[in-house]
N, C-alpha and C positions, 0 to 999 in steps of 0.2 A: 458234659453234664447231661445227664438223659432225662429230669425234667426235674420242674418247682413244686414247693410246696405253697402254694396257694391257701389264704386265709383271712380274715375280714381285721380289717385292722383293730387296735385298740387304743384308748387313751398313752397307753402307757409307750404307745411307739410314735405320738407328735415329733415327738425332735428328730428323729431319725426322717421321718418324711417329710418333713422341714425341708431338713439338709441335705436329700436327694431335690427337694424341690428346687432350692435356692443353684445346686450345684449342675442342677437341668440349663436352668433358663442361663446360668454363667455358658455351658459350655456348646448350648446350640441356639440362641439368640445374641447374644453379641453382635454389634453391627444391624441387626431387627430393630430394635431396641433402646433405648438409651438406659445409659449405666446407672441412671437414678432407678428408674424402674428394674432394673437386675439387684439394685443394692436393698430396697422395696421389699425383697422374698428374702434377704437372709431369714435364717432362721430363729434368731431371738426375736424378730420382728412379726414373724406369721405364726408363732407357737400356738398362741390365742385362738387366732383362724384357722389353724386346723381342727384345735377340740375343737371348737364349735362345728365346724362341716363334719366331722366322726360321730357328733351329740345328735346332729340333725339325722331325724328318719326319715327324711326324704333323699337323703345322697347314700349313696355305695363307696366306701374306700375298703382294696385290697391290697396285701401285702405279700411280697415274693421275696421266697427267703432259700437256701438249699438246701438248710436244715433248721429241725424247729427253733432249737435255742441259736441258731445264727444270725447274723446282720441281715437286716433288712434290705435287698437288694433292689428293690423298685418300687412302684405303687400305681394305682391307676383309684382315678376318683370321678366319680358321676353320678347324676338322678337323671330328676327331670329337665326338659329341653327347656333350656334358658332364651330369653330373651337377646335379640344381638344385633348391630348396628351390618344393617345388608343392605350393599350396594349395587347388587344383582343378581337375580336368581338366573340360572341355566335354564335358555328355552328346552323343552324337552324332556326336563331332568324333573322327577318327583318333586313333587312340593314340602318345602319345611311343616308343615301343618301336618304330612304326612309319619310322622318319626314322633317316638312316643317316649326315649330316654336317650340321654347325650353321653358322652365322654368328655369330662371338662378337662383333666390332666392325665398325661401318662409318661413317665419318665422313670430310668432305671440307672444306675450306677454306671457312671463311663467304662468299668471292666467289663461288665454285661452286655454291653452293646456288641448286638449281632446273634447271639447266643440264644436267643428265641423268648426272652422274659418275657419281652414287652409284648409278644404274639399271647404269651400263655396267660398274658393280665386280661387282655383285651378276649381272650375265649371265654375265659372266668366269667369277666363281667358282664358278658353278653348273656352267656349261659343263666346265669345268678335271673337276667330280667325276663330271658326267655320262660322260665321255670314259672317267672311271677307275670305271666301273660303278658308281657311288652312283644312288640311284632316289629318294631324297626330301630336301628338305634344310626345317630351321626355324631359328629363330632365336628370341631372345626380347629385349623392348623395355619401359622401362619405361612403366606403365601412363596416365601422367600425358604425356609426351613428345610431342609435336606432331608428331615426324617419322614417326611412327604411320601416319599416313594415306598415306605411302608404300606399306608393305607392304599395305596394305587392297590401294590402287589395283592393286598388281602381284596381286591375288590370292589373297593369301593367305588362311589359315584358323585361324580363331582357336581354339587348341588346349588352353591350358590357362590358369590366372591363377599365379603363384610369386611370391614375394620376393629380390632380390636386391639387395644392397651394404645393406640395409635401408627400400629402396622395392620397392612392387609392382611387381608388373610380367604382361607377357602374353605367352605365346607364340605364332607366325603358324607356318605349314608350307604346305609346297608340293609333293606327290607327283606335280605332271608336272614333270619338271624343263624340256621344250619349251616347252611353257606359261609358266613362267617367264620362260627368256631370251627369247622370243617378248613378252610381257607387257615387259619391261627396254627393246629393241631399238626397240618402237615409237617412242623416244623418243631412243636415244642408240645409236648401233652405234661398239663400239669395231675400231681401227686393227687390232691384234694383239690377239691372246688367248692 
């Protein structure tokens, strides 16, 4: 695949990214987790909360497809840096106060996995806030989570340890936002952004 087609989500793609969501958290939190909280994100259950996070102009969701009229093969969703239970910042490490838009989810279809979506969600989306003057963006992952080593590879810095949904977890940042999508691009250049 030589790259995505990148594109801001719509109303009319809630269920689909539903059902990427629900089938994320099934196939890389299990064992994180408890299965009430994995059963929590089906997607007849989040439909609702999605239109409303794609209504709201304060959050970013993008959709990665490899052709227009094709399946929705991933998404990535963020705004502003949310509020979050921290159990330790990294001496050293830039301060949370520092970062001015988050990454709250990013998951792609288990065929996709490897294939560079998720780098070319996360350019998009940087790009998207670089554009609209944000100058750092993090995100936080939990701390047990294998897809971990993503964010290393791109860069990132590991900023602080928190708790969320009741697993740990860690947060990465990145204050060159070039860096980044340069870091993402090496691997997957999307279509449109």
């Amino acid at each position: 695949m030589s790259g995505f087609l990148i594109r801001h989500a719509v109303l009319d793609d809630a269920l689909e990214i539903a059902e990427i969501h629900y089938l994320g958290w099934k196939s890389a939190y299990a064992g994180l987790v408890t299965a009430a909280q994995i059963e929590a994100k089906r997607p007849e259950k989040r439909l609702d909360t999605w239109k409303h996070k794609m209504a709201d102009g304060q959050n970013l969701v993008l959709v990665g497809q490899d052709e227009p009229d094709g399946p929705i093969l991933g998404f990535i969703y963020g705004g502003p840096v949310l509020p979050h239970d921290i159990t330790r910042e990294i001496p050293g490490a830039p301060k949370l106060t520092d970062f001015d838009c988050e990454i709250n989810i990013v998951h792609c279809r288990h065929a996709m996995q490897g294939k560079g979506l998720g780098r070319a969600l996360i350019a998009a989306i940087a790009h998207h806030w670089q554009v609209g003057g944000k100058q750092a963006l993090m995100l936080w992952a939990f701390r047990d989570n294998d897809y971990r080593r993503l964010y290393e590879k791109l860069g990132g810095t590991v900023l602080a340890e928190g708790v969320d949904e009741g697993a740990p977890d860690v947060a990465y940042g990145w204050r060159d936002l070039d860096a980044l999508i340069g870091a993402c691009r090496l691997v997957s250049k999307p279509r449109h952004v």
